[in-house]
Jmol script that loads the backbone (N, CA, C; Angstrom):
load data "model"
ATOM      1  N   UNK A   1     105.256 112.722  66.768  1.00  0.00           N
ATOM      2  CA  UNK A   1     103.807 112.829  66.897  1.00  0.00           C
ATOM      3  C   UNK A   1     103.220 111.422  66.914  1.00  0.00           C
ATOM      4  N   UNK A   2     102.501 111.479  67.584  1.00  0.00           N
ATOM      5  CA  UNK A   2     101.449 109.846  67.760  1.00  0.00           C
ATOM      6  C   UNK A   2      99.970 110.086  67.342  1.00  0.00           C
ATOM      7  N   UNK A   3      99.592 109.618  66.040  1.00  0.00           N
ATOM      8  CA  UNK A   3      98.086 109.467  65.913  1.00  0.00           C
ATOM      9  C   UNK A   3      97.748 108.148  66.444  1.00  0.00           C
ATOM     10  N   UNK A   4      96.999 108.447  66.294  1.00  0.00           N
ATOM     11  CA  UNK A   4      95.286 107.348  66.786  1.00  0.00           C
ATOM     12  C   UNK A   4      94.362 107.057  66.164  1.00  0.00           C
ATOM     13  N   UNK A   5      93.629 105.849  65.291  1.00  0.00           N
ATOM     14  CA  UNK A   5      92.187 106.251  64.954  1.00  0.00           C
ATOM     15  C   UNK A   5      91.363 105.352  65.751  1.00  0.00           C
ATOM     16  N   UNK A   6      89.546 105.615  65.204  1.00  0.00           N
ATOM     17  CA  UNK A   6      88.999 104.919  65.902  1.00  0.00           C
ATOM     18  C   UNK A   6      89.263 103.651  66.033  1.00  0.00           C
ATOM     19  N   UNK A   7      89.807 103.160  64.600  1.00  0.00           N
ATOM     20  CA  UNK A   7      89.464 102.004  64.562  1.00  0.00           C
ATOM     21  C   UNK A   7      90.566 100.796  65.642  1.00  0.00           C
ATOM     22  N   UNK A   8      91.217 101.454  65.957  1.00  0.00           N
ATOM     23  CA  UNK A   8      92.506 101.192  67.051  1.00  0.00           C
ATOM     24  C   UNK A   8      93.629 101.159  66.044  1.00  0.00           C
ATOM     25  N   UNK A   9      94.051 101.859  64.983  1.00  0.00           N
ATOM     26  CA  UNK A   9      95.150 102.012  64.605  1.00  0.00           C
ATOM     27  C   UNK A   9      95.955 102.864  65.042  1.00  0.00           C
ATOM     28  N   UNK A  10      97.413 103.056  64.852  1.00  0.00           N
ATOM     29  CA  UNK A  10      98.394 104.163  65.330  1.00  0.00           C
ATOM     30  C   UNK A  10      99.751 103.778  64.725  1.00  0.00           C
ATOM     31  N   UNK A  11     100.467 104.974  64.506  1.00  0.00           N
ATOM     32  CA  UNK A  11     101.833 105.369  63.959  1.00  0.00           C
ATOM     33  C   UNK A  11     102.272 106.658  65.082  1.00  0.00           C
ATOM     34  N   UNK A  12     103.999 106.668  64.835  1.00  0.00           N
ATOM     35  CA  UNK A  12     104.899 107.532  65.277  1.00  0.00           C
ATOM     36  C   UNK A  12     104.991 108.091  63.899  1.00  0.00           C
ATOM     37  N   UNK A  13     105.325 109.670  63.905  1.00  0.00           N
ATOM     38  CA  UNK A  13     105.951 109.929  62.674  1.00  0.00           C
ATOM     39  C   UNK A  13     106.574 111.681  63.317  1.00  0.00           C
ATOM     40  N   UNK A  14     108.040 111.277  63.242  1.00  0.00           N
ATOM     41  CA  UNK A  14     108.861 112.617  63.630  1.00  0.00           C
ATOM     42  C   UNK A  14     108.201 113.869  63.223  1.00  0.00           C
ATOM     43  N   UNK A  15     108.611 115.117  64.080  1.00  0.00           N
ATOM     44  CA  UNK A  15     108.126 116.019  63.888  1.00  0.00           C
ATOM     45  C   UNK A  15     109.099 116.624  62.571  1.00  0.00           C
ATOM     46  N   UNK A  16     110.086 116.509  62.194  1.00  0.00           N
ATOM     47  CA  UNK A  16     110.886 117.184  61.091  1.00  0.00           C
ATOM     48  C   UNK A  16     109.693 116.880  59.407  1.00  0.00           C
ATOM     49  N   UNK A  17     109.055 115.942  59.865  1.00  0.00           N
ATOM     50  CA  UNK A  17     108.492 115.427  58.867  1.00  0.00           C
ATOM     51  C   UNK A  17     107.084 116.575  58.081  1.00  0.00           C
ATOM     52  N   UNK A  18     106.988 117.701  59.070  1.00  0.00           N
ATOM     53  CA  UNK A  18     106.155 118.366  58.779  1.00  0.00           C
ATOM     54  C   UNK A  18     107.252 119.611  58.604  1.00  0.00           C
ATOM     55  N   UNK A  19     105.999 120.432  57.897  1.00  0.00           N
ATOM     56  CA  UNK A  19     106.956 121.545  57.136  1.00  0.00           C
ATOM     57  C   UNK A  19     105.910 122.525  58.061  1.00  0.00           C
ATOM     58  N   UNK A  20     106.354 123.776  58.239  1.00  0.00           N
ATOM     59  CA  UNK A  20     105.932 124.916  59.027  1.00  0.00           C
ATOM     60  C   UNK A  20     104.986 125.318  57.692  1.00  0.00           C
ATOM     61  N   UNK A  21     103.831 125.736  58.288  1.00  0.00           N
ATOM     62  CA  UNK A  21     102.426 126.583  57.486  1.00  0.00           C
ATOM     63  C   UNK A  21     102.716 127.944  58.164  1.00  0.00           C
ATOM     64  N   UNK A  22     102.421 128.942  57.161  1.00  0.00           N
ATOM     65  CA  UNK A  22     102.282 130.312  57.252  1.00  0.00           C
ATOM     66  C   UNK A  22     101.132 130.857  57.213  1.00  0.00           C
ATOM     67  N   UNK A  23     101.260 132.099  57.491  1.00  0.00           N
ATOM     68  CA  UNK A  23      99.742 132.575  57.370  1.00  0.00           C
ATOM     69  C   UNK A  23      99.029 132.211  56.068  1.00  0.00           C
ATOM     70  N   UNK A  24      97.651 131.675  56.328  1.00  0.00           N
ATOM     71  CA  UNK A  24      96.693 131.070  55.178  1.00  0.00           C
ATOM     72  C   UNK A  24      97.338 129.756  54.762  1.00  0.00           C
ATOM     73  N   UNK A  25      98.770 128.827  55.564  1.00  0.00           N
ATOM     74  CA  UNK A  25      98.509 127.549  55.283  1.00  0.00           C
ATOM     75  C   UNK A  25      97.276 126.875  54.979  1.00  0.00           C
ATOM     76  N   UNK A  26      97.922 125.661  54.436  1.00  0.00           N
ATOM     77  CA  UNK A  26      96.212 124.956  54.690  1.00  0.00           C
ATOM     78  C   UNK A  26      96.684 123.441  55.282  1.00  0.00           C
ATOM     79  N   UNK A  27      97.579 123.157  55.440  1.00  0.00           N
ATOM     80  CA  UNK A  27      97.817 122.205  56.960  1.00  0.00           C
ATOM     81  C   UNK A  27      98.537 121.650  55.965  1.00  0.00           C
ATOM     82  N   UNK A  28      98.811 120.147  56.467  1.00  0.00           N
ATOM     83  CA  UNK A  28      99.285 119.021  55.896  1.00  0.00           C
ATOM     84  C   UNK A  28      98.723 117.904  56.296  1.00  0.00           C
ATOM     85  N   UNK A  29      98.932 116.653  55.722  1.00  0.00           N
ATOM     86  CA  UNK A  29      98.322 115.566  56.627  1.00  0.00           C
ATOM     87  C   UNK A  29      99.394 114.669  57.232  1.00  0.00           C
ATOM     88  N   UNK A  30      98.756 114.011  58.182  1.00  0.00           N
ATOM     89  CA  UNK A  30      99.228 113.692  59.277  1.00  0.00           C
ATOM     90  C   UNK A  30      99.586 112.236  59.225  1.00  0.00           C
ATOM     91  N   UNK A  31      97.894 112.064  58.970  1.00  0.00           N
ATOM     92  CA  UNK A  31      97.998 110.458  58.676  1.00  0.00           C
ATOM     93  C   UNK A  31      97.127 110.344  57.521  1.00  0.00           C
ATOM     94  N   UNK A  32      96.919 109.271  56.847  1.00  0.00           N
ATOM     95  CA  UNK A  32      96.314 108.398  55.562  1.00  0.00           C
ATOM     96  C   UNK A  32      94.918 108.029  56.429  1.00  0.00           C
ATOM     97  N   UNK A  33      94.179 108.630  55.890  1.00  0.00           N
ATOM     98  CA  UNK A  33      92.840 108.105  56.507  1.00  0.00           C
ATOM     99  C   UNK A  33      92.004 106.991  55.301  1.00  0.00           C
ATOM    100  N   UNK A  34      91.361 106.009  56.165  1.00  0.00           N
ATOM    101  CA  UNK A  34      90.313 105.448  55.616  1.00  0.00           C
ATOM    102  C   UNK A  34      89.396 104.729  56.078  1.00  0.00           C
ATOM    103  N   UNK A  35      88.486 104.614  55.414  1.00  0.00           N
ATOM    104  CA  UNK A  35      87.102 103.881  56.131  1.00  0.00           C
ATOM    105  C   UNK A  35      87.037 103.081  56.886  1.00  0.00           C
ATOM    106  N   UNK A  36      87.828 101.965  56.916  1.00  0.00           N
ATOM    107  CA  UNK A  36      88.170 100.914  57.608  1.00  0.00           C
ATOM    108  C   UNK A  36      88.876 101.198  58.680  1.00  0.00           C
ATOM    109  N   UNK A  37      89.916 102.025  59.063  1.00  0.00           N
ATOM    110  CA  UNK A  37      90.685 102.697  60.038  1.00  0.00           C
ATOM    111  C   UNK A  37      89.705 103.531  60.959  1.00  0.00           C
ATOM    112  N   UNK A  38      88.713 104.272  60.173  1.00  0.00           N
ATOM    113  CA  UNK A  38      88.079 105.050  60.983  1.00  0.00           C
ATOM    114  C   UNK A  38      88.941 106.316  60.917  1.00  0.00           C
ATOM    115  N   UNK A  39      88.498 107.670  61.661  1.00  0.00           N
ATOM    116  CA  UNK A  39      89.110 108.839  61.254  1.00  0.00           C
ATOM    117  C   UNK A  39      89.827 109.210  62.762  1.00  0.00           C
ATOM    118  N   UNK A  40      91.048 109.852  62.792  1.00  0.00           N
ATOM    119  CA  UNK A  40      91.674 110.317  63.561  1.00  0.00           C
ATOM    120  C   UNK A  40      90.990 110.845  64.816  1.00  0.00           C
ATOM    121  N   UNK A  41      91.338 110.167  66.087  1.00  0.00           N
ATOM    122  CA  UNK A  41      90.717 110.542  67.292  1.00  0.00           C
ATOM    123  C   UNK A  41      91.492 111.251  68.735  1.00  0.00           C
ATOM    124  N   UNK A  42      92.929 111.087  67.487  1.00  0.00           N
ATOM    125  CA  UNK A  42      94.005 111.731  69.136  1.00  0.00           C
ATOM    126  C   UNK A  42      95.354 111.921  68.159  1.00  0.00           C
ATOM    127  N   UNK A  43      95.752 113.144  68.263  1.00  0.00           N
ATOM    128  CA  UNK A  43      96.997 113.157  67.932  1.00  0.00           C
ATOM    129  C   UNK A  43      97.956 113.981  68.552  1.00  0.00           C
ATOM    130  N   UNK A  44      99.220 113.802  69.374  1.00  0.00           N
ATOM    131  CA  UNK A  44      99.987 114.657  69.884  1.00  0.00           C
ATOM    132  C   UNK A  44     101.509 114.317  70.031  1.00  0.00           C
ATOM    133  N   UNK A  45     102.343 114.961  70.635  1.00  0.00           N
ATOM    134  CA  UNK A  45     103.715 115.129  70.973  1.00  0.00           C
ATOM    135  C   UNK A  45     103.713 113.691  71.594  1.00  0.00           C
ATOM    136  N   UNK A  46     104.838 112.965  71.724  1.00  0.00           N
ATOM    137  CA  UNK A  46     105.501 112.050  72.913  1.00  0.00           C
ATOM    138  C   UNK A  46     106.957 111.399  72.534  1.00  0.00           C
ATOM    139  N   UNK A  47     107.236 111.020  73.448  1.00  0.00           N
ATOM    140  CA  UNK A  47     108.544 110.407  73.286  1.00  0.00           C
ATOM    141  C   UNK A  47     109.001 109.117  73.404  1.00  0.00           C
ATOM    142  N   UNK A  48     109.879 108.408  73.714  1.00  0.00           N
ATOM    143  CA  UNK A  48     109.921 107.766  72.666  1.00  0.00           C
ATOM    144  C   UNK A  48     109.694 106.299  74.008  1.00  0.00           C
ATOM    145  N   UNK A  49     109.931 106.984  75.534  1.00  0.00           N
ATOM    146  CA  UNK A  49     110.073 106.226  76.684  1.00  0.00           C
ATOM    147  C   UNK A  49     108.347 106.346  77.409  1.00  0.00           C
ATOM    148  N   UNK A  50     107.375 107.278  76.765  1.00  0.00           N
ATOM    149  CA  UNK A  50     105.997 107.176  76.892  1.00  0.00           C
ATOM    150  C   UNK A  50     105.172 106.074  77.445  1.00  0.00           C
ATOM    151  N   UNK A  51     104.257 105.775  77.780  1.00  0.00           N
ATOM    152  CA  UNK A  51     103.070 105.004  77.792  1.00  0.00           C
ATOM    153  C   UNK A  51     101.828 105.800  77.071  1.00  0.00           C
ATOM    154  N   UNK A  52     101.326 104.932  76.905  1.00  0.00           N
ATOM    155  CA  UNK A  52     100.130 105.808  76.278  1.00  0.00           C
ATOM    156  C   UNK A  52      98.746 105.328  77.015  1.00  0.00           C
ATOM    157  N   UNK A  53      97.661 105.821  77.433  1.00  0.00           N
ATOM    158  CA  UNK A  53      96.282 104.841  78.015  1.00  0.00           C
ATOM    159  C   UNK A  53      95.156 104.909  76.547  1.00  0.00           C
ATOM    160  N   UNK A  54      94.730 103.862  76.060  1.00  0.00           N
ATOM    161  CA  UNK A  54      93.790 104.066  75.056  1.00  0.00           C
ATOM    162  C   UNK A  54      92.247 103.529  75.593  1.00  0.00           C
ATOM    163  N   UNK A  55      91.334 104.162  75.076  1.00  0.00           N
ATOM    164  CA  UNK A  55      89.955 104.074  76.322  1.00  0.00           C
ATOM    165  C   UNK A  55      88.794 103.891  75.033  1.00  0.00           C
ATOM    166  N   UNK A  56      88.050 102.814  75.333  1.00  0.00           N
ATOM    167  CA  UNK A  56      87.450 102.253  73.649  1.00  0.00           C
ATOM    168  C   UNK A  56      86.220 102.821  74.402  1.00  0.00           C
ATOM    169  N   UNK A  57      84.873 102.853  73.625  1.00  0.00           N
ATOM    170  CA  UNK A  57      83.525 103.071  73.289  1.00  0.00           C
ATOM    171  C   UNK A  57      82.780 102.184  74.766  1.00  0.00           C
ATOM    172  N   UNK A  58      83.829 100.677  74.716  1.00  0.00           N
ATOM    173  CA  UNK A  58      82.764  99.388  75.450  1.00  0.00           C
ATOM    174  C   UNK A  58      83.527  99.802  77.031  1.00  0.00           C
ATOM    175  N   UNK A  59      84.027 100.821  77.312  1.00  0.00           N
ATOM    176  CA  UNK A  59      84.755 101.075  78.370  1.00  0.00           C
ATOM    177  C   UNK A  59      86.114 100.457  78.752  1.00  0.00           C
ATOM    178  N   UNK A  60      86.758  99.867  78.032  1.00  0.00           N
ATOM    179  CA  UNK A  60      88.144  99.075  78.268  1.00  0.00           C
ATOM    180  C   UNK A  60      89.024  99.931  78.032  1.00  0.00           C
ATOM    181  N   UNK A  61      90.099  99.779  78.693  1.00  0.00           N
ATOM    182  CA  UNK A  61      91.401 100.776  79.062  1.00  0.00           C
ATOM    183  C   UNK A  61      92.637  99.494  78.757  1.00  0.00           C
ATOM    184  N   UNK A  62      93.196 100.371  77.503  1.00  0.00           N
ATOM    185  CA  UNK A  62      94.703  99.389  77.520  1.00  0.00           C
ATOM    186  C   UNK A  62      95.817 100.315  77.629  1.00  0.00           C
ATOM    187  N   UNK A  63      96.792 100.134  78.225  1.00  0.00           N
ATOM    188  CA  UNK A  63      97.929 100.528  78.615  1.00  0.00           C
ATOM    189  C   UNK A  63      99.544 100.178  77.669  1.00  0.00           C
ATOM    190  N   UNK A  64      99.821 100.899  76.764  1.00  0.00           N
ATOM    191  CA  UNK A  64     100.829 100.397  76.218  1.00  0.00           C
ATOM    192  C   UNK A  64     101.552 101.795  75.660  1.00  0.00           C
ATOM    193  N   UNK A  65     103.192 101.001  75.565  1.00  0.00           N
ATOM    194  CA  UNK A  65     104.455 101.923  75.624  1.00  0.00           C
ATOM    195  C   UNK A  65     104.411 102.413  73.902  1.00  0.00           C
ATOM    196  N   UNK A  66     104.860 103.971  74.210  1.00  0.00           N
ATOM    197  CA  UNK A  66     105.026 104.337  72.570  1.00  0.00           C
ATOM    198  C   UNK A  66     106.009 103.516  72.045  1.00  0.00           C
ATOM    199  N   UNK A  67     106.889 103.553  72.501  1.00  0.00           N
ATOM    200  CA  UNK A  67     108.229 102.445  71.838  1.00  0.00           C
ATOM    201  C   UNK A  67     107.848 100.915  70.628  1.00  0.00           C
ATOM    202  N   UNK A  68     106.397 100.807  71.336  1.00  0.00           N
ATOM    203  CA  UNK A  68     106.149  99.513  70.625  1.00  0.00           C
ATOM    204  C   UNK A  68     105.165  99.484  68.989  1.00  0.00           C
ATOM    205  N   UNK A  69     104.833 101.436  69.149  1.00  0.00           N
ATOM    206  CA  UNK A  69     104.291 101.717  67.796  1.00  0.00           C
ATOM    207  C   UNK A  69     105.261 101.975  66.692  1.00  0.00           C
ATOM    208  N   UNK A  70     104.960 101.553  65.751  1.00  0.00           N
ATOM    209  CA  UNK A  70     105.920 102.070  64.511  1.00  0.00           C
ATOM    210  C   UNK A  70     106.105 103.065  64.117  1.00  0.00           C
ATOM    211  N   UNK A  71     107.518 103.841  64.129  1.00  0.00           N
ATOM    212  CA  UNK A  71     107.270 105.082  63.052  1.00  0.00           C
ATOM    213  C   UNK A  71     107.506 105.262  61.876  1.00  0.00           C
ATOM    214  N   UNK A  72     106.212 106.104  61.320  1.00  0.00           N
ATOM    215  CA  UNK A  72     106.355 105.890  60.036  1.00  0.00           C
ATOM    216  C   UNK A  72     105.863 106.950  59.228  1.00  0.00           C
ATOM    217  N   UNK A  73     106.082 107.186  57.892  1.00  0.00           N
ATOM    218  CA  UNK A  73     105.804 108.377  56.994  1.00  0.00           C
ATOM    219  C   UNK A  73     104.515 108.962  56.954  1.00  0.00           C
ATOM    220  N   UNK A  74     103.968 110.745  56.860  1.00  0.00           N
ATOM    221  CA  UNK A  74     102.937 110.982  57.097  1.00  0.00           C
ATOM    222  C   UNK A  74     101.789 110.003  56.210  1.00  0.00           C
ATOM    223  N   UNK A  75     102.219 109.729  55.006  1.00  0.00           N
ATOM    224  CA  UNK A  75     101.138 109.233  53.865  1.00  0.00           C
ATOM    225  C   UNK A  75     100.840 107.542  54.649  1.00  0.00           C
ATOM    226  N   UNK A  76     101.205 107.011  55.872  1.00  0.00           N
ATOM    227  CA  UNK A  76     100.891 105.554  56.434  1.00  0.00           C
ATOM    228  C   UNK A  76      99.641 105.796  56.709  1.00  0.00           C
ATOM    229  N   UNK A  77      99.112 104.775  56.883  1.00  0.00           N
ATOM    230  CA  UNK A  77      97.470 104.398  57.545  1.00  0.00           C
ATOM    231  C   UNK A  77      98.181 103.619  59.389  1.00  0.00           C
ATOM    232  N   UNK A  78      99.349 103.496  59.178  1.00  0.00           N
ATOM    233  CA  UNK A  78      99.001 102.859  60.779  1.00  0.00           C
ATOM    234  C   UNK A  78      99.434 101.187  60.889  1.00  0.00           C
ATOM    235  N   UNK A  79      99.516 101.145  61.969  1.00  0.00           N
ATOM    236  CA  UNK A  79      99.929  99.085  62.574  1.00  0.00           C
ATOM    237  C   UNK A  79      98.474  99.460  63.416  1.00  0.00           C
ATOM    238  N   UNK A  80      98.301  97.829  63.890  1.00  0.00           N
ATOM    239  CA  UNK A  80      97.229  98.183  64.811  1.00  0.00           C
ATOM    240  C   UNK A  80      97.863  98.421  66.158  1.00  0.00           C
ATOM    241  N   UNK A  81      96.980  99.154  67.012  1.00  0.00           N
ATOM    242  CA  UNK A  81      97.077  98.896  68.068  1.00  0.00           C
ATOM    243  C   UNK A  81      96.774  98.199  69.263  1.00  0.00           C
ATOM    244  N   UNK A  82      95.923  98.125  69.300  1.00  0.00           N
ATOM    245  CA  UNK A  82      94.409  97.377  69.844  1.00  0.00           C
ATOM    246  C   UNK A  82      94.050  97.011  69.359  1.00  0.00           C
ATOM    247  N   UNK A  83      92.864  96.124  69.170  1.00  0.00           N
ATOM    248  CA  UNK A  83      91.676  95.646  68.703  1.00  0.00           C
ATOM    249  C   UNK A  83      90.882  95.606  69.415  1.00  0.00           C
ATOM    250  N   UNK A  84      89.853  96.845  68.436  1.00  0.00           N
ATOM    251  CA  UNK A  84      88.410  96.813  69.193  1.00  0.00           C
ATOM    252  C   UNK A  84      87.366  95.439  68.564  1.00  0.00           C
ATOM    253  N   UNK A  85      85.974  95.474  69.310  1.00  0.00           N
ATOM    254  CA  UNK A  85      85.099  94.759  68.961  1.00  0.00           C
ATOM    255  C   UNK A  85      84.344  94.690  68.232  1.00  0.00           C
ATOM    256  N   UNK A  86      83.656  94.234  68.128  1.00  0.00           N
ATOM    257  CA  UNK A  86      82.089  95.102  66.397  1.00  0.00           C
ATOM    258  C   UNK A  86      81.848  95.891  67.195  1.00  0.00           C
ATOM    259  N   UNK A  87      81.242  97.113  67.158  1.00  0.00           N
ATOM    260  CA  UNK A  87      80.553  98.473  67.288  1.00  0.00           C
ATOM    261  C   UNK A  87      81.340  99.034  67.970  1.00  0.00           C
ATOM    262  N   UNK A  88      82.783  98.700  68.514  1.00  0.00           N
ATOM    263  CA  UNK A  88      83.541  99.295  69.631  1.00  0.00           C
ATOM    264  C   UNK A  88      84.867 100.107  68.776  1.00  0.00           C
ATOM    265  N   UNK A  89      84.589 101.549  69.540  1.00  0.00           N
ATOM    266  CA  UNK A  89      85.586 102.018  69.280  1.00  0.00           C
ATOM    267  C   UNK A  89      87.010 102.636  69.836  1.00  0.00           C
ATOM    268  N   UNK A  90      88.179 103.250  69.206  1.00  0.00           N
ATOM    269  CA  UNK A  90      88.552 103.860  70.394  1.00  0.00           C
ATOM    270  C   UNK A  90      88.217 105.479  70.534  1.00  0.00           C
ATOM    271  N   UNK A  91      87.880 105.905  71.573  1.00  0.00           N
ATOM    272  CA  UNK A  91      87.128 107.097  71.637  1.00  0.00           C
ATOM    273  C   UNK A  91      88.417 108.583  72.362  1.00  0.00           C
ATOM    274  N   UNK A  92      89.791 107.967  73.037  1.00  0.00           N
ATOM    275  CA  UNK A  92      90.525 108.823  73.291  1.00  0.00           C
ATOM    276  C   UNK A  92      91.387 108.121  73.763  1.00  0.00           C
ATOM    277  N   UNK A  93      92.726 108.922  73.788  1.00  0.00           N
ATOM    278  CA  UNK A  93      94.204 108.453  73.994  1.00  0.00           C
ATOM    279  C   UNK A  93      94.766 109.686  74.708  1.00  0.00           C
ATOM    280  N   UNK A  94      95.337 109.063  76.073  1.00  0.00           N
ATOM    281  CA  UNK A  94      96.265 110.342  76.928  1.00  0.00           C
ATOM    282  C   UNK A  94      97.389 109.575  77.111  1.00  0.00           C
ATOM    283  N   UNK A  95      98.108 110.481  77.335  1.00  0.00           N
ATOM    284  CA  UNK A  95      99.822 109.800  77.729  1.00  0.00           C
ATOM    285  C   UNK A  95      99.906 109.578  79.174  1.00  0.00           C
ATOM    286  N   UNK A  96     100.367 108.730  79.583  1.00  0.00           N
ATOM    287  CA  UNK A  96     100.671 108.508  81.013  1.00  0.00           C
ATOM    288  C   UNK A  96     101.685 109.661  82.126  1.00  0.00           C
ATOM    289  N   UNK A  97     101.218 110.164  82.612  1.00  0.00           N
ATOM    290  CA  UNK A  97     101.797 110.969  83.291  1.00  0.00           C
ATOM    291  C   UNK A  97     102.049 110.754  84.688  1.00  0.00           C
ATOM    292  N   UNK A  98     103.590 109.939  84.807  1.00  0.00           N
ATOM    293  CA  UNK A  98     104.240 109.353  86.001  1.00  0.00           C
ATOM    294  C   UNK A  98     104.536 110.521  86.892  1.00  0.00           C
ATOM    295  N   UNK A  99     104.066 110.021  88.268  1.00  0.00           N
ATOM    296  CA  UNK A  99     104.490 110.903  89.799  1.00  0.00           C
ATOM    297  C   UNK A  99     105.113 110.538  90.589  1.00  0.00           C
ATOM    298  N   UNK A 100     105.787 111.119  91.105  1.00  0.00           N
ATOM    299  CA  UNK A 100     106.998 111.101  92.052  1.00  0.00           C
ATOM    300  C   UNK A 100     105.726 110.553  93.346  1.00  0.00           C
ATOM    301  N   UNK A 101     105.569 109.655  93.842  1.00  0.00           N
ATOM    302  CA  UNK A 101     104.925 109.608  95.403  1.00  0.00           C
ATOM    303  C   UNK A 101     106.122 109.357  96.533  1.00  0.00           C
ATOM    304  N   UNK A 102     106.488 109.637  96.309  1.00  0.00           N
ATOM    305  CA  UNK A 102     108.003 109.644  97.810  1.00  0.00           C
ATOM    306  C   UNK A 102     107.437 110.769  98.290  1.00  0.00           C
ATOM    307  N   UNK A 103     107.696 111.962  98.102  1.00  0.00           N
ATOM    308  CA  UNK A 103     106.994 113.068  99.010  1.00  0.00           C
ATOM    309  C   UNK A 103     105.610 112.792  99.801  1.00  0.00           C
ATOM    310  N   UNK A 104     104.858 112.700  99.282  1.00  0.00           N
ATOM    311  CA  UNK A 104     103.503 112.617  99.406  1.00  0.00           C
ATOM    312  C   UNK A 104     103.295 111.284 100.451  1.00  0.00           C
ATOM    313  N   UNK A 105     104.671 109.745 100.685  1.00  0.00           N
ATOM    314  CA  UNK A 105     104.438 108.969 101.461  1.00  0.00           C
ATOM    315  C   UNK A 105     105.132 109.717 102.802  1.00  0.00           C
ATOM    316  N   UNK A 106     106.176 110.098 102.612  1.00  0.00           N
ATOM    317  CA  UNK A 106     107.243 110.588 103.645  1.00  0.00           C
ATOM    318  C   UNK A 106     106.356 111.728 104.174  1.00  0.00           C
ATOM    319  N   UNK A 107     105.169 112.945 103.657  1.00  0.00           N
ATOM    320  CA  UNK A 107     104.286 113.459 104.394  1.00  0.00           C
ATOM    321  C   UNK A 107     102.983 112.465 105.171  1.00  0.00           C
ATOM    322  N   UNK A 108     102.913 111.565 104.621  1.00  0.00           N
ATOM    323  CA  UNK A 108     101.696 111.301 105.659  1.00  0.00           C
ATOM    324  C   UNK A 108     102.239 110.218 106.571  1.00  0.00           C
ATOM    325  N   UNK A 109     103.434 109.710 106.481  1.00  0.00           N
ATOM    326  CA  UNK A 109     104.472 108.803 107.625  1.00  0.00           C
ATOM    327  C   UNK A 109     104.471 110.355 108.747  1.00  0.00           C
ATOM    328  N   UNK A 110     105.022 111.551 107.903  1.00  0.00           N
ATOM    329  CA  UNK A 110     105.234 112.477 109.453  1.00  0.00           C
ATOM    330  C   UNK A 110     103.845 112.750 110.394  1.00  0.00           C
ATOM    331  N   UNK A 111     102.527 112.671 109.625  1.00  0.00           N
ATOM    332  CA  UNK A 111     100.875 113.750 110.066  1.00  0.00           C
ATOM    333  C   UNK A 111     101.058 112.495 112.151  1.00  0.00           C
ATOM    334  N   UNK A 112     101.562 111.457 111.820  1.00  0.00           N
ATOM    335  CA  UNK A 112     101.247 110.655 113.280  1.00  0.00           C
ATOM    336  C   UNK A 112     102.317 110.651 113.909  1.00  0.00           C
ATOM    337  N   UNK A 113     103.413 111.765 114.054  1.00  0.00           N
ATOM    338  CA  UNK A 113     104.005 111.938 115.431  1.00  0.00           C
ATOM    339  C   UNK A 113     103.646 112.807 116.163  1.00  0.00           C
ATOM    340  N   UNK A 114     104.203 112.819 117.248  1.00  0.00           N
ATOM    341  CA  UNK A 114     103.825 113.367 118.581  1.00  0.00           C
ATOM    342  C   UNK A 114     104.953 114.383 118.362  1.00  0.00           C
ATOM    343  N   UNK A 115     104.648 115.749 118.985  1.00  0.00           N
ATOM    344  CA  UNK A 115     105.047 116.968 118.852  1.00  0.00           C
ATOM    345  C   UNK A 115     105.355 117.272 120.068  1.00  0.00           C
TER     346      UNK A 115
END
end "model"
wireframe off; spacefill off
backbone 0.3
color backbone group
């Protein structure tokens, strides 16, 4: 799992690390929150060969590999990731999702022959 907070912090922390909730769980935590970190703004699955895109408040987009976050125990607060600015935050995190474009060149090389 990969959290995120605003404040541009982030950790890896394996999924074995959580225990299954049953009906009327009441969760577990994920990450160590605090004021200074700011509160959790993205958390999901990835692996370990990932990119991640992180997209701040002032509109800046940084691009960096999960490999280079630390993993670490649910009770961590995080390494940084980024650094935002005064009033800037990070506002969302998606994983990079690589495409095959070979098809898609090799169709529009065929649309200009002659039939």
């Amino acid at each position: 799992m990969l959290f995120v907070t605003a404040g541009g912090y982030g950790k890896r922390t394996r999924l074995g690390a959580f225990n299954p909730q049953g009906r009327g769980g009441q969760g577990v935590r994920g990450m160590r929150v605090t004021a200074e970190r700011g509160p959790v703004v993205a958390a999901f699955t990835v692996a370990d060969d990932d990119d991640v895109l992180l997209f701040s408040s002032a509109g800046h987009l940084i691009r960096t590999p999960v490999s280079e976050i630390s993993e670490q125990g649910r009770g961590a607060t995080g390494v940084r990731v980024t650094s935002v600015g005064d009033g800037d935050t990070v506002v969302a995190v998606a994983r990079v999702l690589e495409t095959d474009t070979a098809p898609a060149a090799e169709a529009a090389e065929g649309d200009g022959e002659e039939h």
